[in-house]
C-alpha positions in Angstrom: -5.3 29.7 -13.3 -4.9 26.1 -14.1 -8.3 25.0 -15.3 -9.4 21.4 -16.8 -12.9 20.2 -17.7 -13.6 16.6 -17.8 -16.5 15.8 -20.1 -18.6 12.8 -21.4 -17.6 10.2 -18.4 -19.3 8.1 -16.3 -18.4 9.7 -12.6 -17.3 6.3 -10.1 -16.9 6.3 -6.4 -17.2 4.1 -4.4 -20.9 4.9 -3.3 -22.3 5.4 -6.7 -21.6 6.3 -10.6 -23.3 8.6 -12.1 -22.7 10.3 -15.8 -21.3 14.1 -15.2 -19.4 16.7 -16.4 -16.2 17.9 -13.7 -14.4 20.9 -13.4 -11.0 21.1 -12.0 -9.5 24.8 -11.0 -6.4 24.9 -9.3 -5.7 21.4 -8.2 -9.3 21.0 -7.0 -12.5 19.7 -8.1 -14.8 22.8 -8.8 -17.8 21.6 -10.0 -19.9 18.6 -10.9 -23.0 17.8 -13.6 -24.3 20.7 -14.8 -22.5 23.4 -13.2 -19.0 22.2 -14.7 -19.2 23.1 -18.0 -21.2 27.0 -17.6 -18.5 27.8 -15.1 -15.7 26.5 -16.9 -13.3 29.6 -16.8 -12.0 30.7 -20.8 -9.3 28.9 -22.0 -9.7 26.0 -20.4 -8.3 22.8 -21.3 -11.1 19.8 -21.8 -10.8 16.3 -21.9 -13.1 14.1 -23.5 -14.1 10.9 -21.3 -17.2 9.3 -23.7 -16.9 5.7 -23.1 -14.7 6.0 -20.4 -14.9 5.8 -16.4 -13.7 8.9 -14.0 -12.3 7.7 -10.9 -10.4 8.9 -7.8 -6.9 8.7 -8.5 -5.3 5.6 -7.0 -3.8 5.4 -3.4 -1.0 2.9 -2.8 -0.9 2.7 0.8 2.7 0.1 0.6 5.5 1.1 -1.3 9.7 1.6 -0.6 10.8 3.9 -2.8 15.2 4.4 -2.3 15.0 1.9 0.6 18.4 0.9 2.1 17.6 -2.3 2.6 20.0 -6.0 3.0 23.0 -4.2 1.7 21.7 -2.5 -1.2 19.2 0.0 -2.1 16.2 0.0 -4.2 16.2 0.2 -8.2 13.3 3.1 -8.2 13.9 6.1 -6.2 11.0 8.8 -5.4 10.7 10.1 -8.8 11.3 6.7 -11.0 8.3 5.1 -8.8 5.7 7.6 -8.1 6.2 8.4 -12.3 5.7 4.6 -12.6 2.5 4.8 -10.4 1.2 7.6 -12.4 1.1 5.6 -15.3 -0.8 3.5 -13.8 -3.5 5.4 -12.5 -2.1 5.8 -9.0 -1.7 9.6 -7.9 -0.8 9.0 -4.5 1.5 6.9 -1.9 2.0 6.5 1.8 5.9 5.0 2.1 7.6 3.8 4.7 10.7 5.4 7.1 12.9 3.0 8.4 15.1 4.1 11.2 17.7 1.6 12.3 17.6 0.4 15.9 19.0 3.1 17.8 18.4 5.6 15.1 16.0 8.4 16.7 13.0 8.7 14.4 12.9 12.1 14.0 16.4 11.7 12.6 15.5 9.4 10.2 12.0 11.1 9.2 13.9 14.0 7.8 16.2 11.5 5.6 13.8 10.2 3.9 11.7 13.4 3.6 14.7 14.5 1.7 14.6 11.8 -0.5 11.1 12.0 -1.4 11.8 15.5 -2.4 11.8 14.3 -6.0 8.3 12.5 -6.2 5.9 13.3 -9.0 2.8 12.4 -6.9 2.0 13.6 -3.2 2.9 11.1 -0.8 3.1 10.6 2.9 4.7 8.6 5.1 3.7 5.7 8.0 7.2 5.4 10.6 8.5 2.3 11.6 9.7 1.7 15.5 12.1 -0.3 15.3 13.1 -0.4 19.1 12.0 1.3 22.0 12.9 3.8 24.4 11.4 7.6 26.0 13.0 9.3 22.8 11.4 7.2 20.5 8.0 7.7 22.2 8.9 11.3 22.3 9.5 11.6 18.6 6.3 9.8 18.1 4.3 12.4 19.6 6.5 15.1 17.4 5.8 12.9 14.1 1.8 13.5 14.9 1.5 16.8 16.1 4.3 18.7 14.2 5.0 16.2 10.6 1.2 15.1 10.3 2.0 11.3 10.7 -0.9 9.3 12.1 0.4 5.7 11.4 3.4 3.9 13.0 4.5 0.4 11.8 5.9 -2.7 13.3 8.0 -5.3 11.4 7.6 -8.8 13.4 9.7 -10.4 11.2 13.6 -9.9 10.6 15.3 -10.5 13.6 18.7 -9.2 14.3 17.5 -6.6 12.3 14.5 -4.4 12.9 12.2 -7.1 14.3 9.7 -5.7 17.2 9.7 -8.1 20.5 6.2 -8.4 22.0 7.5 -5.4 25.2 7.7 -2.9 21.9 5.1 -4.0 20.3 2.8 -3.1 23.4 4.8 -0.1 24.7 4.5 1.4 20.5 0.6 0.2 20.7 0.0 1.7 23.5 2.1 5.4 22.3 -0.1 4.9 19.3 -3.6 5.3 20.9 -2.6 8.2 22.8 -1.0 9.9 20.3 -4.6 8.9 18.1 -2.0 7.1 15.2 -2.8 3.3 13.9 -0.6 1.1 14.7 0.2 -1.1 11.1 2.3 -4.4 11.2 4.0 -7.2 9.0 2.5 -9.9 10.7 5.2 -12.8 10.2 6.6 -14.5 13.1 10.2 -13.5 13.2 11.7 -16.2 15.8 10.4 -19.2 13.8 11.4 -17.7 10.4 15.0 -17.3 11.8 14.7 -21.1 13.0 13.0 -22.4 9.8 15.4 -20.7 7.4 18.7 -22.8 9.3 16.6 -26.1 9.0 15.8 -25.4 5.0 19.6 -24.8 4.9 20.7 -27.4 6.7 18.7 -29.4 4.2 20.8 -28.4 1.7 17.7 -26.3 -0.2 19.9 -22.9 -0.8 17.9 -21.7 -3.8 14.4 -19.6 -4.0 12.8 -22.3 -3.7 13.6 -22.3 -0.1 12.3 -18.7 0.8 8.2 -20.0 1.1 9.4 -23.5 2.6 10.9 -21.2 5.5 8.1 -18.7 5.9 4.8 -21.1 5.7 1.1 -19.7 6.0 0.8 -20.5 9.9 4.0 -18.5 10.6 1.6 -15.3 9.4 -1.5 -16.6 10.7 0.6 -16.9 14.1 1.9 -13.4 14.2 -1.2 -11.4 13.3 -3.5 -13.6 15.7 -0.7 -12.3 18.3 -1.0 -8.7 17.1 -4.7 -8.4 16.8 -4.4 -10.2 21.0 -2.4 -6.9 21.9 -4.5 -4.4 20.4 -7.6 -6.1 21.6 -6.3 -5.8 25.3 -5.0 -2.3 24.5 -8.0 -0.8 22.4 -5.7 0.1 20.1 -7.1 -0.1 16.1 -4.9 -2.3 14.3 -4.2 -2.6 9.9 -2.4 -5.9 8.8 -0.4 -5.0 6.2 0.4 -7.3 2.8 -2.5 -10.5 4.4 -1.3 -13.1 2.2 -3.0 -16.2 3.7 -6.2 -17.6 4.6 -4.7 -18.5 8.1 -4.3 -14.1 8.6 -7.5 -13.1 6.7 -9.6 -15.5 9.3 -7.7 -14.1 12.1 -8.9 -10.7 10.9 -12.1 -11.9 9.9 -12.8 -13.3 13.7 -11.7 -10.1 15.3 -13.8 -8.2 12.9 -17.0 -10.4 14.0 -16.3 -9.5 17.5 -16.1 -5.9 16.9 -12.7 -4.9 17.1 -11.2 -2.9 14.6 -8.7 -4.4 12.4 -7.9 -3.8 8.8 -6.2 -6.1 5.8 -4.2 -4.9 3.1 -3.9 -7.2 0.1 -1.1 -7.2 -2.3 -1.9 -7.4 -6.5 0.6 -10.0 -6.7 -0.8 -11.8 -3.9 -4.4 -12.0 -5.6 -2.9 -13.3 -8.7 0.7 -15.4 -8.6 1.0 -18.3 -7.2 4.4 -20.3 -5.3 4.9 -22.3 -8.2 7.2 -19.1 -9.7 10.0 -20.0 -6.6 10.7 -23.4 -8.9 11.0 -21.8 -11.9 14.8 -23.1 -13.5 16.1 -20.1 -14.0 17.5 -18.2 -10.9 17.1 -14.8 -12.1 12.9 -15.2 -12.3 12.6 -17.5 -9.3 14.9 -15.0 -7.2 12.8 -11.8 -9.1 9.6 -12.9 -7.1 11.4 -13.4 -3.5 9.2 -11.1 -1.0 8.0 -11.3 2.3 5.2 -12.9 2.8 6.1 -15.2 -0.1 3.7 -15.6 -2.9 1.1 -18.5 -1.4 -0.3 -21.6 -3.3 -3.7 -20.9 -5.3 -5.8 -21.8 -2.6 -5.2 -18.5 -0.8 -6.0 -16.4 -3.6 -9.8 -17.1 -3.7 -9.6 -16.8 0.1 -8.2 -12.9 -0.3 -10.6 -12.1 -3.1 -13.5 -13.4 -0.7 -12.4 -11.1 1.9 -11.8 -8.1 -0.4 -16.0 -8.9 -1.4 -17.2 -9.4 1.8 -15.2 -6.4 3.6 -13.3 -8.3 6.0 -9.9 -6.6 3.6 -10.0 -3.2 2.8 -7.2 -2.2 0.5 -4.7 -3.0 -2.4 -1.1 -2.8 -2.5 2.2 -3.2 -3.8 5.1 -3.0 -1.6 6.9 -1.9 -4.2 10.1 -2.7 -3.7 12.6 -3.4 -6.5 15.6 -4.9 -7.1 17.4 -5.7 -10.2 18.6 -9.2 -11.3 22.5 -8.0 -9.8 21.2 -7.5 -6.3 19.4 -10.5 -6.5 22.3 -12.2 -7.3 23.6 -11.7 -3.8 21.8 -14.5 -2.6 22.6 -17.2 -5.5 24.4 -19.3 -3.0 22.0 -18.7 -0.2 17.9 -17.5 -0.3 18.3 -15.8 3.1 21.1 -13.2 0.9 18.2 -12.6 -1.3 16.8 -8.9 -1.0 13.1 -9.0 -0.4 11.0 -6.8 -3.1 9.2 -6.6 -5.9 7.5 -4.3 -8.1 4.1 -3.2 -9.3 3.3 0.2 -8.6 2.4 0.9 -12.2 0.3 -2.7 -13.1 -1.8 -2.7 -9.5 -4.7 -1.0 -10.9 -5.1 -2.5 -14.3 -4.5 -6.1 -12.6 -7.5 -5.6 -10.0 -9.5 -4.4 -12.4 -9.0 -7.2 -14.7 -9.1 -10.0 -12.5 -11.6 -8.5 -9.8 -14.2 -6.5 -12.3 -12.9 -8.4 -15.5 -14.1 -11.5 -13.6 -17.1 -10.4 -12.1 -15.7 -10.4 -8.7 -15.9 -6.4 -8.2 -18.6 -4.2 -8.7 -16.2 -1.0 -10.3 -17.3 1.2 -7.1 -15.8 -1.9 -5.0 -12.4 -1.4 -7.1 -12.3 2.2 -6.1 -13.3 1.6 -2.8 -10.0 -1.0 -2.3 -7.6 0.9 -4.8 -8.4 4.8 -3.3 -11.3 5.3 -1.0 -11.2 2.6 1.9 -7.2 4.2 2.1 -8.2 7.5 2.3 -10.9 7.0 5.1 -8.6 4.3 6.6 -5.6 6.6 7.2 -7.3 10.2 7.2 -6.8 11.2 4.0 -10.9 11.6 2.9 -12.6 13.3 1.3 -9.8 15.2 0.1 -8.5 12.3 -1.6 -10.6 9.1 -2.2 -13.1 10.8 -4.0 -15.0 12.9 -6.9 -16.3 15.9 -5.1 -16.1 19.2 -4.6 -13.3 20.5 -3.1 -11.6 17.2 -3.0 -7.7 17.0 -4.6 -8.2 16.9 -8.1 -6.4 13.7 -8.6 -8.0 11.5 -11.1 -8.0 8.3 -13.4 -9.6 9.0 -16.7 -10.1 4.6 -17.0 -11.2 3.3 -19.9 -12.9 -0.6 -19.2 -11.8 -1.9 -22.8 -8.7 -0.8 -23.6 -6.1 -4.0 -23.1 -2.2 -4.7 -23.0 0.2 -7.2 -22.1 2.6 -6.5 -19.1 6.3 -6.7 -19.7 9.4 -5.4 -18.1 10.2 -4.2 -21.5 7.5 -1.4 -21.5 7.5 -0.8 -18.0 8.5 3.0 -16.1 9.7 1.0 -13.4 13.8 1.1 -13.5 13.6 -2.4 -12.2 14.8 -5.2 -14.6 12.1 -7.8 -14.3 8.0 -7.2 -14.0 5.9 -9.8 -11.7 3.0 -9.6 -14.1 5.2 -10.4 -17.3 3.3 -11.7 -20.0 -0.1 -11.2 -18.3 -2.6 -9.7 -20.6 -4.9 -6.8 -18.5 -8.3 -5.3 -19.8 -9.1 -1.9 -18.4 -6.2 0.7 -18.5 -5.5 4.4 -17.0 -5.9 6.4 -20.3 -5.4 9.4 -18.4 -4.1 10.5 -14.8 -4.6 13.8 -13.4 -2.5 15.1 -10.6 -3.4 18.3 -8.7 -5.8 19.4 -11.7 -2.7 18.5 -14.4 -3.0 15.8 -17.1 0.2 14.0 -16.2 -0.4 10.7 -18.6 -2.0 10.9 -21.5 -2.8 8.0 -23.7 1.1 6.4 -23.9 2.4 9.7 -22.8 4.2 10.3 -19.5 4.5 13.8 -18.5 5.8 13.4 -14.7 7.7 16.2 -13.2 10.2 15.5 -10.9 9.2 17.4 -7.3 6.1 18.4 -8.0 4.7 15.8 -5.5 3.4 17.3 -2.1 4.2 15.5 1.3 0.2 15.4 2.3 -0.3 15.8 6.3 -2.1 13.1 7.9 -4.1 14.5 11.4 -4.3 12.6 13.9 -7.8 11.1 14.4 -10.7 12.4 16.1 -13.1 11.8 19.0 -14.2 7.8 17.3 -10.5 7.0 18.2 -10.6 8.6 21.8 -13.6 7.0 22.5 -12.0 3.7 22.4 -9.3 4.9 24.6 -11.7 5.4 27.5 -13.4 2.6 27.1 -9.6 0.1 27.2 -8.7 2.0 30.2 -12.2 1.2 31.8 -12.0 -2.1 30.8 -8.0 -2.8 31.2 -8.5 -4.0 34.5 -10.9 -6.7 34.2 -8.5 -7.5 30.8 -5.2 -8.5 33.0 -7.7 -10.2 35.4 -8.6 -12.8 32.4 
């Protein structure tokens, strides 16, 4: 019997804290308050959490781990990043497949289920469609009934590579409802980043600099106004992945005030750094923050923290996604050849909480609501994860408010060369993670296990969803009308 008892912290979810005592047996909360400590089996091991917060372990709903991606694959594989994330506080992922166009998705499920056998922290997977035809709606409906998949997701930028036209967009959308799986997409407007990125070029602006000049805010706000149209006529849910803009959170925002169901994710990096890093002299830093969207001017950042308050966002990400400075490299001549990614796996929590409950702009059950539990609900994951209760997976974040350090590449579990955050100071750190009942970081100490991460089923979702299904087909017909 694996048995741990938690005592002397305050208990935070995102509904309440309260001071109590837990009990974990066998990878599962047992007990809480008084109970926890009289049932505590003999020999078990305890953990002292006075002064400290206990919090559901972290859910990062964005990440590429060993992602084949521009010619080269990512630095951090399955086992490097989720260890990484455990350090951090993060006990959980949902990653992306990828299937190249033509590539049956069944095909390339099973590849990177493979790859993922090596992950130290459970993890699922959303699945890209990145072209259509009956297979690939066939494979869908395997992916949710058979492989526990209940998210698909839709790259609209990236053409001539795996960009979505507006026919698979609505044939995917329409698979997805259904099926009872959310639909997810990268809202960037694919055909205008193609024709923006020639005309930077042809202005003779090759470096980083040129990678936010091509993708501007109202090339976002374009693409997930078009998305959130679609699955308005459809019926269809809808989550916006990486919002980096204010022109994408109002577009959520308005569909949100009309009742439709769309979700934001925000990106850490995207509450915090700024565009000025693309004109940074040195190649190697400026090239070490190109992504997709770009990193915004400050502006947008207060606009993404006000939607995180007001609940027009819903989660925190990463996309992490590294590459070393060689890789970059590829694209010293030309900021179209730079691979898109960064880290950030490992600093997400501790950079929320500083700058969102450090600065008074989260209440700490609104951090664990948009690091753990508004994921968990979001993509069927709760109660067993997103939570401290009984029965729920005994992945934790033993978080202690005061602790501080200062972020560096240097220190970092990531195998990536550079850190995003470098030099930024944090207050509140993970002192302690628990995965499936197991202290897996302890105070500096990294204990991650290569393959003991499970691949967690996601069911598809429940009457709620159906119900919107019958009432877009009612109402389909007076929706072509218009």
């Amino acid at each position: 019997m694996n048995a741990l008892l938690i005592q002397g912290a305050t208990v935070v979810n995102a509904d309440c804290e309260q001071r109590a005592d837990v009990l974990c047996v066998d990878g599962r909360i047992a007990a809480i308050g008084e109970r926890a400590a009289s049932e505590a089996p003999a020999g078990c091991e305890r953990l002292d959490g006075s002064g400290r917060l206990l919090m559901p372990g972290g859910i990062d709903p964005h990440t590429h781990m060993q992602l084949p991606f521009m010619g080269t694959v990512t630095a951090d594989d399955f086992f490097s990043g989720t260890a990484a994330g455990l350090a951090g506080g993060t006990t959980s992922i949902i990653d992306f497949v990828i299937p190249d166009p033509q590539q049956p998705l069944m095909d390339a499920y099973r590849q990177w289920r493979g790859w993922a056998e090596k992950s130290a922290a459970d993890h699922g997977f959303h699945v890209a469609v990145t072209w259509w035809s009956e297979g690939v709606a066939e494979d869908m409906g395997r992916l949710v009934r058979d492989e526990g998949v209940n998210s698909f997701k839709h790259f609209m930028a990236y053409k001539n590579a795996i960009m979505c036209d507006d026919e698979t967009l609505v044939n995917s959308f329409r698979r997805a409802l259904e099926l009872g799986a959310m639909p997810t997409v990268h809202a960037e407007n694919g055909e205008l980043v193609y024709l923006l990125q020639a005309e930077v070029a042809k202005m003779g602006i090759t470096g980083p600099e040129g990678h936010p000049l091509s993708r501007p805010p109202m090339v976002e706000g374009e693409a997930a106004n078009r998305a959130i149209a679609i699955a308005d006529v459809l019926g269809v849910p809808i989550y916006i992945v990486h919002v980096s803009c204010i022109e994408a959170a109002e577009a959520i925002a308005r569909a949100r005030a009309r009742g439709q169901r769309v979700y934001g994710e925000v990106l850490a990096g995207h509450l915090v750094i700024d565009d000025s890093v693309y004109r940074h002299p040195d190649f190697a830093t400026a090239a070490a923050h190109v992504m997709s969207p770009p990193f915004r001017p400050k502006i947008h950042q207060d606009f993404l923290w006000r939607g995180l308050q007001a609940g027009s966002l819903h989660t925190t990400a990463t996309d992490h996604c590294t590459f070393c400075a060689p890789q970059k490299a590829a694209g010293r001549e030309d900021f179209r050849k730079i691979p898109n990614g960064c880290g950030g796996i490992e600093e997400r929590m501790s950079v929320i909480w500083d700058a969102g409950v450090g600065q008074g702009r989260l209440t700490p059950s609104e951090f664990v609501a948009i690091t753990s539990a508004n994921c968990a609900k979001l993509f069927n994951l709760y109660p067993r994860k997103g939570c401290v209760a009984v029965g729920a997976d005994a992945d934790l974040v033993l978080w202690d408010p005061s602790a501080s350090k200062t972020i560096s590449a240097r220190t970092h579990r990531s195998k990536v060369d550079f850190n995003i955050f470098e030099g930024r100071t944090v207050t509140g750190l993970a002192s302690h993670t628990i995965s499936q009942g197991r202290v897996v970081y302890a105070d500096g100490d990294l204990r991650a296990q290569a393959g003991v991460g499970r691949y967690i089923k996601r069911p598809a979702f429940g009457p709620n969803f159906q119900a919107v299904q019958r009432r877009a087909e009612v109402n389909a017909p007076t929706a072509v009308a218009r």
